[in-house]
VEXDREN-2710 file (C-alpha; in Angstrom, 1 decimal):
% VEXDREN-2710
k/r/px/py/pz
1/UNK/-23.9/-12.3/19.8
2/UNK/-27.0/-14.9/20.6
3/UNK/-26.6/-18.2/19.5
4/UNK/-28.8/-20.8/19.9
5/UNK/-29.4/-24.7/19.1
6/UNK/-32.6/-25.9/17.8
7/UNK/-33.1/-29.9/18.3
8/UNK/-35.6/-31.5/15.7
9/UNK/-37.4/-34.5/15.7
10/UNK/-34.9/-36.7/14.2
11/UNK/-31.8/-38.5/15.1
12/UNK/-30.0/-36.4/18.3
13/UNK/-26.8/-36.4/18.8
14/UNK/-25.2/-37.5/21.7
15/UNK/-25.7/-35.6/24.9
16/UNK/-22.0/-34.5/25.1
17/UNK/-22.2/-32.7/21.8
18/UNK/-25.1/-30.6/23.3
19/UNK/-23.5/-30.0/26.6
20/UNK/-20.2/-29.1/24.4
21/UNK/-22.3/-26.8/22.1
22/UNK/-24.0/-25.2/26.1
23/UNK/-20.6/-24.7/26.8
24/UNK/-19.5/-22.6/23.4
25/UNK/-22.4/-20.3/24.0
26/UNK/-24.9/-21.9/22.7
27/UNK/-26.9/-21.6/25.6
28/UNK/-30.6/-21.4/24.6
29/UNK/-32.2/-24.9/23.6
30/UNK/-34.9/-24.4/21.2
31/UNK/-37.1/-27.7/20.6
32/UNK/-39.2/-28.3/17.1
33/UNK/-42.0/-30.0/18.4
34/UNK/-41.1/-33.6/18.9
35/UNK/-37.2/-32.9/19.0
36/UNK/-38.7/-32.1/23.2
37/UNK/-39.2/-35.5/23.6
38/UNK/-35.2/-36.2/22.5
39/UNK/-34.7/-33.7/24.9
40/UNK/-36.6/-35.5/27.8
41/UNK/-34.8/-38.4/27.2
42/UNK/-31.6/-36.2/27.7
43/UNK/-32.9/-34.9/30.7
44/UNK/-33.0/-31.1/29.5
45/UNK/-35.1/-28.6/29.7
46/UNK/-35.5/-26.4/26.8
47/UNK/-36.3/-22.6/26.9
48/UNK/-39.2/-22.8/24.2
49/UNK/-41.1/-26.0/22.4
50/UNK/-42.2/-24.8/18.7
51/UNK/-44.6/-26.3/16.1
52/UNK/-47.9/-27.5/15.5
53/UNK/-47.1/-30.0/18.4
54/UNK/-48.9/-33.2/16.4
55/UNK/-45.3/-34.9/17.7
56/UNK/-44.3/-34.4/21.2
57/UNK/-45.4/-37.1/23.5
58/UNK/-48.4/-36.2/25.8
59/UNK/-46.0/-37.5/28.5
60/UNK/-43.5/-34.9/27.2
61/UNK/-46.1/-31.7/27.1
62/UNK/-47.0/-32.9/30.6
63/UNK/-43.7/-32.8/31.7
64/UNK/-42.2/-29.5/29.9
65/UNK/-46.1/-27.4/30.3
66/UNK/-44.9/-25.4/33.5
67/UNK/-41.5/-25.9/33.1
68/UNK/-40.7/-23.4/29.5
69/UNK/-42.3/-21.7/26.9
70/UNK/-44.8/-23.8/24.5
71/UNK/-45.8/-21.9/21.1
72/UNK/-48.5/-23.5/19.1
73/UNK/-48.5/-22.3/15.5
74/UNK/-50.6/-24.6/13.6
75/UNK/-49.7/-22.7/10.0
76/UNK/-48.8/-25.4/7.9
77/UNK/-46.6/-23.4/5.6
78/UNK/-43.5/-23.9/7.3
79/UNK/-42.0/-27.0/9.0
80/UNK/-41.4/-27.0/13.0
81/UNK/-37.7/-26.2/12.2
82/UNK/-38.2/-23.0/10.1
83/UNK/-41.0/-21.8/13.0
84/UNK/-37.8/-22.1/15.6
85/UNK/-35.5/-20.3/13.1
86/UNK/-38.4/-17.1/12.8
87/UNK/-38.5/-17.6/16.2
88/UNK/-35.0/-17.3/16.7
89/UNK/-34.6/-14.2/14.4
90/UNK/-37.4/-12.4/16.1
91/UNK/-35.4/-12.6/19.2
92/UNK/-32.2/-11.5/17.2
93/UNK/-30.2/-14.4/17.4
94/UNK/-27.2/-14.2/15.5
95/UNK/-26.7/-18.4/15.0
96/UNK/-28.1/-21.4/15.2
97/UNK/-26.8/-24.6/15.3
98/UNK/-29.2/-27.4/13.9
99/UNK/-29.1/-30.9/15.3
100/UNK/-32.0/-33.8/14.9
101/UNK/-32.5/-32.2/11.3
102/UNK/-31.5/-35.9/9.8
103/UNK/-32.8/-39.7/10.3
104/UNK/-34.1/-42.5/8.9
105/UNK/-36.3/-40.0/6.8
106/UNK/-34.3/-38.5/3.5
107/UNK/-37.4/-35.7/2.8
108/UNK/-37.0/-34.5/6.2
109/UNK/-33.6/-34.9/5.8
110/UNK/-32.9/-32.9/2.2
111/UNK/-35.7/-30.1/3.7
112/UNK/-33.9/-29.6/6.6
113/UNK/-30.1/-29.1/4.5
114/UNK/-32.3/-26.6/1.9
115/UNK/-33.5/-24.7/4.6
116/UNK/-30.0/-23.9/5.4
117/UNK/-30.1/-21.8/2.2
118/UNK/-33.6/-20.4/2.9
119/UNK/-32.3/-18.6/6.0
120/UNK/-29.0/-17.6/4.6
121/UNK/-28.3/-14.0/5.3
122/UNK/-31.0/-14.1/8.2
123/UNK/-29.3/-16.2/9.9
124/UNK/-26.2/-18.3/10.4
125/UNK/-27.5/-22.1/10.5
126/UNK/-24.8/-25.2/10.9
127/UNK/-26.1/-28.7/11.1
128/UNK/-24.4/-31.5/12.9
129/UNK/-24.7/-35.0/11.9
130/UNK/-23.0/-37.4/13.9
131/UNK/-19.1/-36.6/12.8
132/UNK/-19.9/-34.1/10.3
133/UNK/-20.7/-30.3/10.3
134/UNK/-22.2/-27.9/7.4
135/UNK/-23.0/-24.6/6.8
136/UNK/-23.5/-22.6/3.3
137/UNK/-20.6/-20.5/2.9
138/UNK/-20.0/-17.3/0.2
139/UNK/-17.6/-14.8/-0.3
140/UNK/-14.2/-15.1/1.0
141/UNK/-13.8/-17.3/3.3
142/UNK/-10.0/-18.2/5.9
143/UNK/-10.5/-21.1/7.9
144/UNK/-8.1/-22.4/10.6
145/UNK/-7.6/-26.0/10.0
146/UNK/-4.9/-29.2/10.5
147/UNK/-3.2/-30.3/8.1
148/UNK/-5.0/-33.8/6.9
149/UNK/-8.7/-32.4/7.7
150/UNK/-11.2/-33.2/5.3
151/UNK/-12.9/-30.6/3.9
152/UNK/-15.6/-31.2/1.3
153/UNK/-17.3/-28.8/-0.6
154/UNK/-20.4/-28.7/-2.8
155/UNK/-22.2/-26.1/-5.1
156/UNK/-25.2/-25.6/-7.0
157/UNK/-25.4/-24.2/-10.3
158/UNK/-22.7/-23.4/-12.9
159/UNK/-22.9/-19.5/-12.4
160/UNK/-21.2/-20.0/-8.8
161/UNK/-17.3/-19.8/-8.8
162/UNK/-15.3/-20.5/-6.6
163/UNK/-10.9/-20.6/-6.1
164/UNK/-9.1/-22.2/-3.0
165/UNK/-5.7/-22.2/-1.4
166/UNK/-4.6/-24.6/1.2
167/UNK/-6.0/-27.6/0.0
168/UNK/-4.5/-30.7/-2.2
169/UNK/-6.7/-30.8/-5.0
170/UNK/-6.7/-26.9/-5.8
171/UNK/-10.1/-25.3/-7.2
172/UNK/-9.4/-23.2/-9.8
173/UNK/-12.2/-20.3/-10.1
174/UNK/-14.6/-23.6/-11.4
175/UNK/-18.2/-24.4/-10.9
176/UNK/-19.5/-27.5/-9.2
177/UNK/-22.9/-27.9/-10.6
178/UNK/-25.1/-30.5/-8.3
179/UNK/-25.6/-34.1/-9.8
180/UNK/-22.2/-33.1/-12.6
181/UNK/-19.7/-32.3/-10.1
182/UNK/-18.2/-31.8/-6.4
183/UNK/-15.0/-31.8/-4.5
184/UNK/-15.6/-34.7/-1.9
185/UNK/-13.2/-35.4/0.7
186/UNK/-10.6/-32.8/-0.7
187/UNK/-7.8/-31.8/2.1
188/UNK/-6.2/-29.2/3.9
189/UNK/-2.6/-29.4/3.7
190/UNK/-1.9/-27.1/6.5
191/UNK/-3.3/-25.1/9.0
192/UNK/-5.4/-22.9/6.9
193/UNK/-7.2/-22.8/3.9
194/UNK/-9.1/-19.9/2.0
195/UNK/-11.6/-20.4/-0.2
196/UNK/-13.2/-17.6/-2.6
197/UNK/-16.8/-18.0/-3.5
198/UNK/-18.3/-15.6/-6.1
199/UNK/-22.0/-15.5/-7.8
200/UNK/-23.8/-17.8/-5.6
201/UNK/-23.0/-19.9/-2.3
202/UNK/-22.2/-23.9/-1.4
203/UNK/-22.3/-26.1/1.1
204/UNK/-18.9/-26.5/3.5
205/UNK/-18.5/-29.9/5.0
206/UNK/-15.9/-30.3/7.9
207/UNK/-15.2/-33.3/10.4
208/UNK/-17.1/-31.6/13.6
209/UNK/-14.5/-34.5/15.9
210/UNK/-11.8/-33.4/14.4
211/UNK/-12.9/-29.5/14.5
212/UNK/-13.2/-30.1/18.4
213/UNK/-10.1/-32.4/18.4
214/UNK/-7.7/-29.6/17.5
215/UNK/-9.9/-27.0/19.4
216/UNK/-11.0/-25.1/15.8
217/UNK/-14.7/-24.9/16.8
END
């Protein structure tokens, strides 16, 4: 199955990370417009460079115009990111894995986590944040885990259930309606946990170190 990263224009992650995500598969590097100048910096040379292109560098298009694929798409109805995720569905890739989606800007920041859910069931999107990795999860769910990992878990509406084994603060077929409640920082007391999730989805938060640490990613 295809995988792919896309890199947007806000705060990368460290070089590692990307060279650890080349080396899980995720071979193809897909830049949203000014995430290519992140990837300059990193010395990397995408496959493709999406978006309206009103934030890559001039220096940066020099550099990367022979070099891979530039798509203009002016259309102002979606962001640079969900133009690399069409893009990326068009060329049937089965995942993506979204870093540069947060900053020092919170819109870009809460637009880039929703789009997450505008994709779900087209296809798989994680985001990485510096130690942290989501993606929206539904259904049932077994993950591998260690005991002590933090797993936190956050859902929408009160219509979504959902049940878990495995972790120390149980969740018993409830809701966890955004802005009334949530199960931060809850933990896994072994080395797996299972999670049920009927009438809706939620976000999964895990410790992307740790993930790596104990070779679960």
């Amino acid at each position: 199955m295809k995988k792919c990263i896309i890199l947007a224009n806000g705060e990368p992650p460290k070089k590692s990370v990307i060279n650890f995500l080349d080396s899980k598969g995720y071979s193809t590097l897909i830049c949203a417009d000014g995430g290519s100048n992140s990837a300059l910096k990193y010395d990397l040379v995408p496959d493709v460079i999406i978006g309206d292109l009103d934030s890559i560098l001039p220096e940066t298009y020099d550099f990367y115009y022979d070099k891979c694929k530039i798509i203009k798409m002016k259309s102002q109805n979606d962001t640079d990111v969900e133009k690399c995720l069409k893009y990326a569905i068009k060329q049937e890739f089965y995942e993506a894995i979204l870093i540069g989606a947060t900053g020092d800007r919170l819109d870009h920041s809460f637009c880039n986590l929703g789009i997450v859910l505008k994709f779900f069931g087209k296809i798989k999107i994680r985001v990485i944040h510096k130690k942290s990795i989501l993606e929206a999860v539904t259904g049932k769910i077994k993950l591998q885990t260690y005991p002590g990992e933090i797993i936190s878990i956050y859902g929408f509406d009160g219509v979504t259930r959902i049940k878990s084994s495995g972790l120390k603060y149980p969740l018993k077929n409830i809701s966890l309606p955004f802005g009334k409640r949530e199960s931060t920082s809850n933990v896994a007391i072994g080395k797996s946990v299972e999670l049920h999730i009927k009438n809706g989805k939620v976000f999964m938060i895990r410790d992307f170190e740790m993930m790596r640490k104990y070779g679960l990613f």
